[in-house]
ZAMARGU-4260 file (C-alpha; in steps of 0.2 Angstrom, whole numbers, plus 5000, padded with zeros to 4 digits):
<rodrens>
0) 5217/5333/5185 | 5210/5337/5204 | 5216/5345/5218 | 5216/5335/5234 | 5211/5345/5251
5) 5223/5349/5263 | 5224/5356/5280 | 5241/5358/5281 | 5252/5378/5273 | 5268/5376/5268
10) 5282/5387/5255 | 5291/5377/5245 | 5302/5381/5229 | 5295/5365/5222 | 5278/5372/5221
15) 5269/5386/5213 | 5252/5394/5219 | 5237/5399/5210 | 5222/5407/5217 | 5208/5395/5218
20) 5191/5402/5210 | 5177/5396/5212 | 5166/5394/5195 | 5164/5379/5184 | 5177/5369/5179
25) 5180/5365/5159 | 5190/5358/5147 | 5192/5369/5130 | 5193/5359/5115 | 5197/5369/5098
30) 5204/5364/5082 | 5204/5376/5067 | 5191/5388/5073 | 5179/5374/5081 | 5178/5375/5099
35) 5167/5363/5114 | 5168/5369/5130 | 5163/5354/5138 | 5162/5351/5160 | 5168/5340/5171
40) 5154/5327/5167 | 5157/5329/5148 | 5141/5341/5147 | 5144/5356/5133 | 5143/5373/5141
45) 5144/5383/5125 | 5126/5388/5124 | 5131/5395/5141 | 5147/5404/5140 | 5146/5410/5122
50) 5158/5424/5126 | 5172/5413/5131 | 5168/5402/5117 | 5170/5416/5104 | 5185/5423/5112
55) 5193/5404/5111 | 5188/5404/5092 | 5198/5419/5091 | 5214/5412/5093 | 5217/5404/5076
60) 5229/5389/5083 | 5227/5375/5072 | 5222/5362/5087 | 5225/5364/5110 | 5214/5357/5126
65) 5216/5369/5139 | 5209/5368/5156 | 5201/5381/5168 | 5189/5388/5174 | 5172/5399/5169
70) 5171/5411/5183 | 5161/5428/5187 | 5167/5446/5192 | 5158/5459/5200 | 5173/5473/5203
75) 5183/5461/5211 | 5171/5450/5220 | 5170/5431/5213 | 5157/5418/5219 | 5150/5402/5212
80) 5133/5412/5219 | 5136/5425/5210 | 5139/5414/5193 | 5121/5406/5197 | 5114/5426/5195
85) 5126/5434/5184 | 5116/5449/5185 | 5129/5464/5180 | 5143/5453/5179 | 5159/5449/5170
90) 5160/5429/5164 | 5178/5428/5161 | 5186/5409/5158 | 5202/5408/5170 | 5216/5396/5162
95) 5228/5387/5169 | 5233/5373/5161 | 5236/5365/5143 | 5234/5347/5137 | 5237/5350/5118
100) 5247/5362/5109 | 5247/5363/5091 | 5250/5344/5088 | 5259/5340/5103 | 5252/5330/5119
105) 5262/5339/5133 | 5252/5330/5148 | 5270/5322/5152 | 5278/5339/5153 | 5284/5348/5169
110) 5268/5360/5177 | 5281/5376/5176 | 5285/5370/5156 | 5265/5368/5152 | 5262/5385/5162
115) 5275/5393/5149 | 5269/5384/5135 | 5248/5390/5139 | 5257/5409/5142 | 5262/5409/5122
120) 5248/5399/5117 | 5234/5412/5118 | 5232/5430/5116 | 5225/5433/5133 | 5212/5448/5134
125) 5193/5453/5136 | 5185/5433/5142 | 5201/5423/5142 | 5213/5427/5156 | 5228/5420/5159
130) 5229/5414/5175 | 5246/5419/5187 | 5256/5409/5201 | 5269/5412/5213 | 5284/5400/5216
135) 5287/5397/5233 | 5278/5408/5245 | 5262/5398/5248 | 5260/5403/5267 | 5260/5420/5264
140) 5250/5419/5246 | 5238/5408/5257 | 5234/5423/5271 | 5234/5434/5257 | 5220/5427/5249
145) 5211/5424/5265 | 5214/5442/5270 | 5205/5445/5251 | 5190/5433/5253 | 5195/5421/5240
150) 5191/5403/5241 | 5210/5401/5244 | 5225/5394/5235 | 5230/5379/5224 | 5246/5372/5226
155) 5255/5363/5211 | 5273/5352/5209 | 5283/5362/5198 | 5289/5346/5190 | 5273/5335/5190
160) 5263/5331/5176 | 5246/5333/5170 | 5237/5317/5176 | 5219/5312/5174 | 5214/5310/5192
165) 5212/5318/5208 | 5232/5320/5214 | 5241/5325/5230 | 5253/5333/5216 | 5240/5347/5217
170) 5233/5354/5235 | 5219/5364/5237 | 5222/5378/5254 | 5206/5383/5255 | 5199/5400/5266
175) 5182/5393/5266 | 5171/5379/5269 | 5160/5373/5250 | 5154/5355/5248 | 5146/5350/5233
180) 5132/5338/5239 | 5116/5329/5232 | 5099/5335/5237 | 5089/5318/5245 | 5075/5329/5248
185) 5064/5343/5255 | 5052/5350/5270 | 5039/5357/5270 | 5037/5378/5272 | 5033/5387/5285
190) 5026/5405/5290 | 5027/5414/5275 | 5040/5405/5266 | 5033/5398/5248 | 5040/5379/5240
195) 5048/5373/5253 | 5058/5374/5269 | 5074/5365/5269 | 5085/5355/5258 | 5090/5340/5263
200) 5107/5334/5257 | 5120/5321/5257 | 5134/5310/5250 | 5141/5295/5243 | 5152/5283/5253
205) 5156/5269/5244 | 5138/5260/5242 | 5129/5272/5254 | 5121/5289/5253 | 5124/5298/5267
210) 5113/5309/5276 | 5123/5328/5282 | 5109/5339/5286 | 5095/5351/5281 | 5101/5368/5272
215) 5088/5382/5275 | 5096/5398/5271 | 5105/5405/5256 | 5087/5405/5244 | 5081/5419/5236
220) 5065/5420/5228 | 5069/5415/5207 | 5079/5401/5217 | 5063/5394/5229 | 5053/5394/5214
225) 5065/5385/5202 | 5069/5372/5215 | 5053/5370/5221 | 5049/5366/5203 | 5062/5354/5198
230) 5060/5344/5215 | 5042/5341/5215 | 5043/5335/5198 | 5058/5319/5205 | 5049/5315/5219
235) 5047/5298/5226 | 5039/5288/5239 | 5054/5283/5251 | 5070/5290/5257 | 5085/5289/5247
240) 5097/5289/5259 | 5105/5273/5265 | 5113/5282/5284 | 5108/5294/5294 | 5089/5301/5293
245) 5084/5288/5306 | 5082/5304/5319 | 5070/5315/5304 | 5052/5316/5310 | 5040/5306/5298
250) 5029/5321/5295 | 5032/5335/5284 | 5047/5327/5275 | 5044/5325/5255 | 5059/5314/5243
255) 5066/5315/5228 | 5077/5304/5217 | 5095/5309/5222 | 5101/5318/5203 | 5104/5337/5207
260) 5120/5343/5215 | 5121/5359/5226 | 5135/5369/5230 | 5132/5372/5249 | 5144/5383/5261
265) 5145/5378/5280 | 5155/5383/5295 | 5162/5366/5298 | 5157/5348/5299 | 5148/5341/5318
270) 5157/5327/5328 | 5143/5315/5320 | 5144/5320/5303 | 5133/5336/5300 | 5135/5351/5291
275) 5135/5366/5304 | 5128/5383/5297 | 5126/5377/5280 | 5121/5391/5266 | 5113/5384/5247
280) 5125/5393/5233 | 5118/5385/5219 | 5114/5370/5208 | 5129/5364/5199 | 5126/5356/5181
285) 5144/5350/5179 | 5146/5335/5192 | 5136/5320/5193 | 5128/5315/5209 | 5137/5300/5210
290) 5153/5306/5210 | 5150/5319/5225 | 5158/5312/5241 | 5162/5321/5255 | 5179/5330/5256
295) 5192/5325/5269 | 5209/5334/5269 | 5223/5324/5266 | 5236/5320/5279
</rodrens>
């Protein structure tokens, strides 16, 4: 199930709030000991997370699928970024949800029911965390997390059920400005800058990929030589963009097969379409680069 965006802050008694983190999203499948960790795009993630995956083990329940998300902690400080580095950080899997419970498919059941049902489900300690919710007080939560520098907030139906899709039953109030998009290609360095200069990203819409803009900055240098790396290795002779790179000077450009997702933060999106201020986070391994389209808040 997926949040839908919203502009739009509201307190409702119908409604709980979570705090939205931003890590990798998974589904934990167990059954008697056995556990796959698998993200949104079905690829296994427990070579990746073995801590969370151990911890899961632990639980002897005979069979669940629960839902949440892989996320990392420095103090308190929690980034995608810093989930790319991990360097002296806590990898902790955040859940929020449950699909399956010892035998019994409670998709159909209320969210505030489920949430009960995943707080006795697990012993929640070390990796595994329980993840908590207000009911009602989404404004305030919402500055509070703001005020913290969270991503932001999700809001959830108390009474709605757990659907395989992106639903307006969950709303995402988000502090900041993240956009998965596909890299379409590269430029070339300049100065002293080794691999390559800029990223050059986009999205789907409907049968076109989209051109949004040249990220330059958020690149250290393990990153620059990674990228550069995979990107000269899916490279290709013309653009693969379908809109928008008309305006792109013919020199200095290089392509590549649209296939690798980055997470990329920006300050807002331009009158005709571009990112404004955009910083690279990461690659992400979890969605495919068909399914990234450009996020538009509802209402």
């Amino acid at each position: 199930m997926l949040a839908t965006l919203t502009e739009k802050r509201f307190s409702d008694p119908g409604w709980i709030y979570e705090r939205k983190f931003d890590g990798i999203r998974c589904l934990a499948f167990g059954r008697r000991g056995r556990i796959s960790l698998l993200t949104r795009n079905r690829l296994s993630a427990n070579d990746r997370f073995p801590g969370v995956v151990e911890a899961l083990a632990g639980q002897h329940r005979e069979a669940f699928i629960a839902d949440g998300e892989v996320v990392a902690f420095r103090g308190l400080e929690s980034s995608f970024s810093l989930l790319q580095r991990r360097e002296n950080a806590r990898i902790v899997f955040q859940v929020f949800d449950v699909l399956y419970a010892d035998g019994w498919d409670v998709t159909r059941v209320a969210q505030l029911h489920r949430k009960a049902v995943l707080r006795q489900l697990f012993d929640f300690g070390g990796p595994l965390r329980y993840t908590t919710h207000r009911i009602g007080a989404g404004e305030k939560y919402a500055r509070e997390a703001c005020q913290k520098g969270w991503e932001g907030v999700i809001a959830k139906r108390t009474d709605a059920p757990y659907e395989h899709r992106r639903s307006p039953a969950w709303l995402k109030f988000k502090c900041v400005n993240e956009q998965e998009l596909v890299i379409g290609g590269f430029t070339e360095p300049q100065g002293s800058r080794q691999g390559f200069g800029a990223l050059l990203v986009g999205y789907r819409q409907g049968s076109d990929f989209v051109y949004a803009g040249k990220v330059g900055t958020g690149f250290d240098e393990a990153t620059l030589r990674d990228l550069t790396k995979r990107l000269t290795a899916i490279e290709r002779a013309t653009p693969p963009f379908t809109r928008g790179v008309e305006k792109l000077p013919p020199r200095g450009v290089h392509w590549v097969k649209p296939v690798l997702v980055g997470q990329v933060g920006f300050a807002e999106w331009t009158g005709d379409g571009r990112l404004r201020h955009p910083r690279f986070l990461g690659l992400r391994s979890d969605k495919a680069a068909k399914d990234v389209v450009r996020e538009v808040p509802a209402g």
